[in-house]
C-alpha positions as CSV (number, residue, x, y, z in Angstrom):
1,X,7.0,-12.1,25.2
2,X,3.5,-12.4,24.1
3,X,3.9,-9.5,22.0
4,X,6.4,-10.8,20.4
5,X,4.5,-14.2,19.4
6,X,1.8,-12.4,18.1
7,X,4.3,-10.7,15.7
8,X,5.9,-14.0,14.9
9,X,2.4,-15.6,14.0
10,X,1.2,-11.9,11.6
11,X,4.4,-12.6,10.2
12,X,3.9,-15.8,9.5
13,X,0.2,-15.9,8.4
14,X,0.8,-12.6,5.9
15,X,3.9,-15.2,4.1
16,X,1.2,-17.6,4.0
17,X,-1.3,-15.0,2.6
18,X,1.2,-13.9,0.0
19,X,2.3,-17.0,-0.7
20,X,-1.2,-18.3,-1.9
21,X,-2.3,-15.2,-4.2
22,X,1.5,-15.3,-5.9
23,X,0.6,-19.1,-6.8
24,X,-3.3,-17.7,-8.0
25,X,-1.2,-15.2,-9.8
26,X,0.9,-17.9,-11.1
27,X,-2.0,-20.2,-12.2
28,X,-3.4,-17.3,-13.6
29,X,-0.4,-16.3,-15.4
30,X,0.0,-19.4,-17.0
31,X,-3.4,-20.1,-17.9
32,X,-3.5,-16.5,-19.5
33,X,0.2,-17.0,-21.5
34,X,1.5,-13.9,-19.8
35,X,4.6,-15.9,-19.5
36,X,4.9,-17.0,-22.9
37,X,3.7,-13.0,-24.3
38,X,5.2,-10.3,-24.1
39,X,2.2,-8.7,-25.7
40,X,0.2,-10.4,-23.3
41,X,2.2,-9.0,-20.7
42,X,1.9,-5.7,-21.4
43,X,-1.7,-5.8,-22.2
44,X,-2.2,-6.8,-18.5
45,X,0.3,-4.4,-17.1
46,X,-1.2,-1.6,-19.4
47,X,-4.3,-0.4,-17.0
48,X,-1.7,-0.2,-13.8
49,X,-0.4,2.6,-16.1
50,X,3.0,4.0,-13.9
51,X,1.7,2.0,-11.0
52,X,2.9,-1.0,-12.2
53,X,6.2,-0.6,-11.6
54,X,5.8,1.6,-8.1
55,X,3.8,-1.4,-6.7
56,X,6.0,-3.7,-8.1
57,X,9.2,-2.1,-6.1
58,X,7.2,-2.0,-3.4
59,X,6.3,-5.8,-3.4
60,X,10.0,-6.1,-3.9
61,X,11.1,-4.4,-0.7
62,X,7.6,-5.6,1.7
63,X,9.1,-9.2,0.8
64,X,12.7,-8.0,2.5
65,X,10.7,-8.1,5.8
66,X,7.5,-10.4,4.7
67,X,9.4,-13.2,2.3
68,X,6.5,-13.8,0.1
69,X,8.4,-15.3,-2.4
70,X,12.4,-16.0,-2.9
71,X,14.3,-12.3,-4.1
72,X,14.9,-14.0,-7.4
73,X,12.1,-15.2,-8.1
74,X,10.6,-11.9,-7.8
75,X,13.5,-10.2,-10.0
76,X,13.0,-12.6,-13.0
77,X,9.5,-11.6,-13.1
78,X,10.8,-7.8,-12.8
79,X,12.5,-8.8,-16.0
80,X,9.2,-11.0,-17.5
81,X,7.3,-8.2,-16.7
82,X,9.4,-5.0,-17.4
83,X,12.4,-6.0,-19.7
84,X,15.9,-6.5,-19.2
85,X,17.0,-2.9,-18.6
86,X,13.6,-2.0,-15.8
87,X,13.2,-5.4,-14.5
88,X,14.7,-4.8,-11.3
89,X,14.1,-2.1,-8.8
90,X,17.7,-0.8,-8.9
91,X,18.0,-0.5,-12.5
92,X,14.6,0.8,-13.0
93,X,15.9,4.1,-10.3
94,X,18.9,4.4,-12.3
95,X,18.0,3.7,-15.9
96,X,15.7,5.7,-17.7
97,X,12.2,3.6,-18.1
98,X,10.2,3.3,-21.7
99,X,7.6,5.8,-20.3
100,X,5.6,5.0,-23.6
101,X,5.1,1.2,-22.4
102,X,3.2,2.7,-19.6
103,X,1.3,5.3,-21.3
104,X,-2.7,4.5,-22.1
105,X,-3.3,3.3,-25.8
């Protein structure tokens, strides 16, 4: 039973955890204009180079067990982030990405 707890309350601080840095990111975001640019955007996605979209699929599927944020939330900013056609993990396995957006300038 105690095992259990403790679970409950790791579970519970690391949504907590999450949740604040996603609202940093947020703040950030907005301050920045990456919401407003897709040039922007990219320009902060750029140094992640491939990685970008690996760690986002894997933020995608963490929050399936650890709901950092709501599942839509986090596919619109697939969509911000990547574009319409890679925005979301299932279409970015089944379509063909834009390698050069993530190839260094």
């Amino acid at each position: 039973m105690e095992r259990e707890q403790l679970r409950g309350n790791l579970i519970k601080l690391l949504t907590a955890v999450g949740l604040v840095l996603m609202c940093g990111f947020v703040v950030y975001g907005i301050a920045a204009g990456l919401f407003t640019s897709q040039q922007k955007m990219e320009v902060f996605l750029r140094p992640a180079g491939l990685w970008a979209p690996l760690l986002f699929t894997a933020l995608q599927a963490i929050q399936v067990v650890i709901p950092i944020l709501p599942g839509g939330i986090g596919c619109l900013g697939g969509v911000l982030m990547f574009g319409p056609e890679n925005g979301c993990p299932f279409h970015a396995f089944l379509s063909k990405p834009d390698i050069r957006f993530f190839q260094a300038s």
